[in-house]
C-alpha positions in Angstrom: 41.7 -2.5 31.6 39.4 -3.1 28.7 39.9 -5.1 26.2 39.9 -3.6 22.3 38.6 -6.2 19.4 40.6 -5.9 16.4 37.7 -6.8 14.6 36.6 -4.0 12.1 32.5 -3.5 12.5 30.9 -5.2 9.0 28.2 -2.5 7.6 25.8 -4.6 6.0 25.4 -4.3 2.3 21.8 -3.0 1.4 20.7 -3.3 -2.0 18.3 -0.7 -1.6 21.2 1.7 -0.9 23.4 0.8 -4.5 22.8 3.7 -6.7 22.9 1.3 -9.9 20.1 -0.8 -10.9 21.0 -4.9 -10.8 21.4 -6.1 -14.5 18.2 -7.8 -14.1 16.6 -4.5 -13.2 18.0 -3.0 -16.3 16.7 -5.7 -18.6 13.6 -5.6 -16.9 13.0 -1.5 -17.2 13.9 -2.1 -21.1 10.8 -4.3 -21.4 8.9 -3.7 -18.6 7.7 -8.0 -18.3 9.5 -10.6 -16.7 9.3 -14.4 -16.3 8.6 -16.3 -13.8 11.9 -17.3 -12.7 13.6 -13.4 -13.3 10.6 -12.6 -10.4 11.6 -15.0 -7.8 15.4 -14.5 -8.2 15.2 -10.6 -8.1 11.6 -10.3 -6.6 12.5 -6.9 -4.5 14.0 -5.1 -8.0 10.9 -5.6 -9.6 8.7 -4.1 -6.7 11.1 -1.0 -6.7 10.2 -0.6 -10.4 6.4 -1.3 -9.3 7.0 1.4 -6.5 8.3 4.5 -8.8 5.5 4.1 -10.8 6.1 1.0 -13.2 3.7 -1.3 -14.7 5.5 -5.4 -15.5 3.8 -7.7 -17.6 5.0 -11.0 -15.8 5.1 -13.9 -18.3 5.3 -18.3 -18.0 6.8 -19.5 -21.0 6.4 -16.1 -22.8 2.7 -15.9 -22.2 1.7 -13.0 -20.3 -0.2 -14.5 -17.2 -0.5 -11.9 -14.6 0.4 -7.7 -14.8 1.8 -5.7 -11.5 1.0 -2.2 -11.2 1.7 0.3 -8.6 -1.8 1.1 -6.1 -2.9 4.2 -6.3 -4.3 6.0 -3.5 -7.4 6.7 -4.0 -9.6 10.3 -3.5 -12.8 11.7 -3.1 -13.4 11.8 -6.5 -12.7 7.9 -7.0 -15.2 6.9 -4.4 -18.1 9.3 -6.0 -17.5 7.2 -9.2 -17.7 4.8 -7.8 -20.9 5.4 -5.8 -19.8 4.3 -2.5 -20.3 7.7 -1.4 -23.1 10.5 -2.0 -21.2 14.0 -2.1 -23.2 17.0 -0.1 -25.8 18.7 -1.3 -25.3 22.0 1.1 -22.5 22.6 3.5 -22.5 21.6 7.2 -25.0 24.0 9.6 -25.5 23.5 12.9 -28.5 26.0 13.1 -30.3 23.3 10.7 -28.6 20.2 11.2 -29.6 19.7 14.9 -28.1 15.8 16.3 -31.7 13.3 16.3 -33.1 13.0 19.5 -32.2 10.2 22.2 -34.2 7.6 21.9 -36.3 6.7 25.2 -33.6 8.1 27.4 -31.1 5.4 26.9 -27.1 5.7 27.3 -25.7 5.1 24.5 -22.3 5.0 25.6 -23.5 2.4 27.8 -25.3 0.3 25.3 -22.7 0.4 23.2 -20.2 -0.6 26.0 -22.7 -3.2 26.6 -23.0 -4.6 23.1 -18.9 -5.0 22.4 -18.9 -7.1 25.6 -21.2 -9.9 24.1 -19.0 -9.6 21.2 
């Protein structure tokens, strides 16, 4: 015969999962900068605000020290600014664009096999 616990089952309360903001959130979103101490006591608040799109000035003493804003991902375009890459000049052909000859017969699979093994 088993046993039955009269214990009810505790769901744990995620903060994530309240549907209104903490009061320090609301203060903060009024604002948008927040000490020092407002960021360690409600650190996870202010990177939800960071997350949906919010920049926070974060202040010591009412200075502005530091400013958290949300990464953006970046795209083609960014890295072309930025002249990390070289965008095409033509598109792709493999009648032209034939792969370089092997050099002196080697295995490159090989090699390369051979190389991550010193590493």
């Amino acid at each position: 015969m088993a046993i039955k616990s009269k214990t009810k089952k505790r769901t744990p309360k995620n903060r994530a999962a309240r549907k209104e903001p903490s009061m320090i959130e609301q203060k903060i979103q009024e604002r948008l900068t927040v000490g020092v101490r407002e960021l360690r006591q409600d650190a996870s608040g202010v990177l939800r605000l960071v997350k949906n799109g919010k920049s926070i000035t974060i202040t010591e003493h009412g200075k502005p020290i530091a400013q958290l804003t949300p990464l953006v991902n970046p795209v083609l375009s960014d890295y072309v600014n930025a002249g990390v890459i070289t965008p095409a000049v033509r598109k792709y052909d493999p009648k032209i664009d034939k792969p370089l000859p092997n050099p002196d017969g080697i295995d490159l699979v090989a090699q390369l096999l051979q190389d991550r093994a010193r590493i």
